[in-house]
PDB file with one MODEL, atoms N, CA, C and O in Angstrom:
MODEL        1
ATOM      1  N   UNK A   1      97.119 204.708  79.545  1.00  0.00           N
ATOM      2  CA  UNK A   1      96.746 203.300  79.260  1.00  0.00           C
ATOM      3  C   UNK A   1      98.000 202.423  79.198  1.00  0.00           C
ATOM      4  O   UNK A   1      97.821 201.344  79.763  1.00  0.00           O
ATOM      5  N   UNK A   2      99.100 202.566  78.722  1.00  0.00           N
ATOM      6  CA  UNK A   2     100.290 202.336  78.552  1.00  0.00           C
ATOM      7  C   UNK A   2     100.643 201.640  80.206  1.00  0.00           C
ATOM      8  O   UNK A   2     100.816 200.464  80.527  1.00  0.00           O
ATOM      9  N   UNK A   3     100.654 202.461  80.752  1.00  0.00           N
ATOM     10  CA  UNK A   3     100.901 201.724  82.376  1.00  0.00           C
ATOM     11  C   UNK A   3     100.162 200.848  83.035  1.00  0.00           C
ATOM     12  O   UNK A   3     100.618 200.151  83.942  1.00  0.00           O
ATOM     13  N   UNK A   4      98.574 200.800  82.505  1.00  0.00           N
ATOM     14  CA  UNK A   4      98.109 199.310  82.831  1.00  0.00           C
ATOM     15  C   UNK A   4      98.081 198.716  82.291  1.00  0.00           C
ATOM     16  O   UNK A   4      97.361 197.749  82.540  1.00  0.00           O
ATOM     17  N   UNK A   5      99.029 198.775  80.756  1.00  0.00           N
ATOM     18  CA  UNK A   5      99.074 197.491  79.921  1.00  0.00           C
ATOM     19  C   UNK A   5     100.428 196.659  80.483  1.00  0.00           C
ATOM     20  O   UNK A   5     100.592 195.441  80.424  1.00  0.00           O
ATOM     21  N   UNK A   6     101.638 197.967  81.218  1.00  0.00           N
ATOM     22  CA  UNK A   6     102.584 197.340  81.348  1.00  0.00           C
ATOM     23  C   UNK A   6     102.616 196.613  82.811  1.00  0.00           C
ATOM     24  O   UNK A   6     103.497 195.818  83.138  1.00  0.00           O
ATOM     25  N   UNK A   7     101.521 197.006  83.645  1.00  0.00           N
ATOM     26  CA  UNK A   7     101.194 196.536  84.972  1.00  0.00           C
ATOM     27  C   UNK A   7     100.735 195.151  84.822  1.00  0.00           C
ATOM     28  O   UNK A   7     101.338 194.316  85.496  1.00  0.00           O
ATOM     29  N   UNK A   8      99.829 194.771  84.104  1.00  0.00           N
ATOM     30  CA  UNK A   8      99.233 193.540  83.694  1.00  0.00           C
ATOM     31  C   UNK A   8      99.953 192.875  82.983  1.00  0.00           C
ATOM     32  O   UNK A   8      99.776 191.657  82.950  1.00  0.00           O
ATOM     33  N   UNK A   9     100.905 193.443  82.260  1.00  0.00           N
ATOM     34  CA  UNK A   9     101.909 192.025  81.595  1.00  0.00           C
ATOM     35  C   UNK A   9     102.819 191.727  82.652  1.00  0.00           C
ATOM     36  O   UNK A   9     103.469 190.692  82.508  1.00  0.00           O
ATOM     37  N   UNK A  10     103.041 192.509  83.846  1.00  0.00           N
ATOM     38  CA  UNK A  10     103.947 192.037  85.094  1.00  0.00           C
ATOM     39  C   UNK A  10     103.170 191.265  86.089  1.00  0.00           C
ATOM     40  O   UNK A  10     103.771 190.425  86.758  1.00  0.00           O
ATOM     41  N   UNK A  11     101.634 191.492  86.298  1.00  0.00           N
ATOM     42  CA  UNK A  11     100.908 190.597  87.077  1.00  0.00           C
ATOM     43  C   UNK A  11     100.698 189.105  86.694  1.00  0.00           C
ATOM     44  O   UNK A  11     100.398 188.196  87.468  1.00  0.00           O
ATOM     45  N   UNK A  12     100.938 189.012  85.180  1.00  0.00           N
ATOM     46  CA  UNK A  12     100.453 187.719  83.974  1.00  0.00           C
ATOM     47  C   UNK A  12     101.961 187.057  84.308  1.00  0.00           C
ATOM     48  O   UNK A  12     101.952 185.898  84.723  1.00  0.00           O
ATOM     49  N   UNK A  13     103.236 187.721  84.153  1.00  0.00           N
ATOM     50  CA  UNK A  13     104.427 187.135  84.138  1.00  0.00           C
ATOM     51  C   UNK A  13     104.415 186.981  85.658  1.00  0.00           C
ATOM     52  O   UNK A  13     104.799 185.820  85.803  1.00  0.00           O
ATOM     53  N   UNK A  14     104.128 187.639  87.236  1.00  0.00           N
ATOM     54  CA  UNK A  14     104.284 187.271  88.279  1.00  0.00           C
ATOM     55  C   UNK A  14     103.900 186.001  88.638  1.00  0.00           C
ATOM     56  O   UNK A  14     104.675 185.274  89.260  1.00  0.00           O
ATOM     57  N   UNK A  15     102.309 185.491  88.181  1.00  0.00           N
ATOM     58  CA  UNK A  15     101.494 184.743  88.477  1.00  0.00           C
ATOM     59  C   UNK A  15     101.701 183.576  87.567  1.00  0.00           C
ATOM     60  O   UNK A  15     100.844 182.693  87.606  1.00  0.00           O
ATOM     61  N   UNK A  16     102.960 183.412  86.557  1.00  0.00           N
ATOM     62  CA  UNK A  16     103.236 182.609  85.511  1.00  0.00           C
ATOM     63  C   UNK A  16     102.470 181.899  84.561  1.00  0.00           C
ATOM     64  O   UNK A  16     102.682 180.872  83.917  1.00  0.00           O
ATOM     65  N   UNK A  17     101.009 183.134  84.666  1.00  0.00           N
ATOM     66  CA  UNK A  17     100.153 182.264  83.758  1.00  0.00           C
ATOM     67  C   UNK A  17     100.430 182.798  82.571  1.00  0.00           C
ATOM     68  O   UNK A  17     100.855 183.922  82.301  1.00  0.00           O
ATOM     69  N   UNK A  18      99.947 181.227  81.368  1.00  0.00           N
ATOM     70  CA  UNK A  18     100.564 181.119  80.306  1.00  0.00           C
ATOM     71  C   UNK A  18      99.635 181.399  79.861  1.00  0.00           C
ATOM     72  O   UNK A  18      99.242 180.317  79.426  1.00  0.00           O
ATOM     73  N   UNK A  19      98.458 182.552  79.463  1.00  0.00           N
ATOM     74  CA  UNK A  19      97.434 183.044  78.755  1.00  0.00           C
ATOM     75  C   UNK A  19      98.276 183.878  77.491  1.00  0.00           C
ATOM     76  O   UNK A  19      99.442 184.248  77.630  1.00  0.00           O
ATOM     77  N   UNK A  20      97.506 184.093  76.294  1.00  0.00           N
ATOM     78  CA  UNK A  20      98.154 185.243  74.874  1.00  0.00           C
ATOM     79  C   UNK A  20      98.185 186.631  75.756  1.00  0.00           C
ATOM     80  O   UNK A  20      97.094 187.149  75.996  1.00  0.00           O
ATOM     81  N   UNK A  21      99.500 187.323  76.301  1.00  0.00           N
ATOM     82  CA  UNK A  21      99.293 188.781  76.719  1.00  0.00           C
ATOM     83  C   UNK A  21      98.616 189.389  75.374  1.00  0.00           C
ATOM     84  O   UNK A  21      97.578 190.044  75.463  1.00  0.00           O
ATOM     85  N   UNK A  22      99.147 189.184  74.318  1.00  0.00           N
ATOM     86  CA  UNK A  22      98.624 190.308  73.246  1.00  0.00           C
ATOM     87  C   UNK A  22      97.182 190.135  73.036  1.00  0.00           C
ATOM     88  O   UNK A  22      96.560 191.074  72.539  1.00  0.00           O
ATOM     89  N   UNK A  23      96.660 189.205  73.308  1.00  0.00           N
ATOM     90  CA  UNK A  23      94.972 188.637  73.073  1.00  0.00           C
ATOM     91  C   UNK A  23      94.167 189.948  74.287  1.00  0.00           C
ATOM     92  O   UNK A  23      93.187 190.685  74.188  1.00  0.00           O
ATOM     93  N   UNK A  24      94.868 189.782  75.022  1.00  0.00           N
ATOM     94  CA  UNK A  24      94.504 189.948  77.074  1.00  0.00           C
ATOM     95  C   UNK A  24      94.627 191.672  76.743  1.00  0.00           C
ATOM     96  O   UNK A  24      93.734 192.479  77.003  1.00  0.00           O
ATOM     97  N   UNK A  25      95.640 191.928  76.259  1.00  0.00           N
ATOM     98  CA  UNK A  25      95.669 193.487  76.571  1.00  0.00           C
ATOM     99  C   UNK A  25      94.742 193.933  75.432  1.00  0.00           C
ATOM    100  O   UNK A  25      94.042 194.907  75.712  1.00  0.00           O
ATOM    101  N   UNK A  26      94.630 193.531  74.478  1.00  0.00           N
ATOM    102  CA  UNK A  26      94.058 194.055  73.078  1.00  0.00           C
ATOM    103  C   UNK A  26      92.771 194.431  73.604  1.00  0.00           C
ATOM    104  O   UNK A  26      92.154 195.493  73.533  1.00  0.00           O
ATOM    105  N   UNK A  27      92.446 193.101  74.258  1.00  0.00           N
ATOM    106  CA  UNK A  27      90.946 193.654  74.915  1.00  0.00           C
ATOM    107  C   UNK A  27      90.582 194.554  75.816  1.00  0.00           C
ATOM    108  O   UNK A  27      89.598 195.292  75.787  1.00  0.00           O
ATOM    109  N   UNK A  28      91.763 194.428  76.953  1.00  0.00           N
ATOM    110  CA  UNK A  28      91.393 195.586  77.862  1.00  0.00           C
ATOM    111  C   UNK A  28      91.547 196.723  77.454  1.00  0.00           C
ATOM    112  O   UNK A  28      90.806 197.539  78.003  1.00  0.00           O
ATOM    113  N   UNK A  29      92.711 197.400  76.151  1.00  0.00           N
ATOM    114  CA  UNK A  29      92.897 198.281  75.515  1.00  0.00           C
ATOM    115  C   UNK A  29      91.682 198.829  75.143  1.00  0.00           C
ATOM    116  O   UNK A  29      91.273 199.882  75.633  1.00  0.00           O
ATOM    117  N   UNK A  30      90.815 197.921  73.957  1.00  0.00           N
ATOM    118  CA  UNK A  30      89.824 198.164  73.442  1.00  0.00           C
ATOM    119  C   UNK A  30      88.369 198.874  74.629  1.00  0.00           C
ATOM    120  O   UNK A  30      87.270 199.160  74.155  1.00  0.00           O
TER     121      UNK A  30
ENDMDL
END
């Protein structure tokens, strides 16, 4: 899980959108 949390905080920072990562992953985590 660890690697698509860290994949998606590089797609969020590629795409420069300014969404909460910690909001964004918490959920997909969950």
């Amino acid at each position: 899980m660890k690697n698509i949390t860290a994949a998606f905080k590089l797609i969020l920072k590629g795409l420069n959108i300014n969404l909460p990562e910690n909001e964004y992953v918490e959920n997909y985590t969950k």
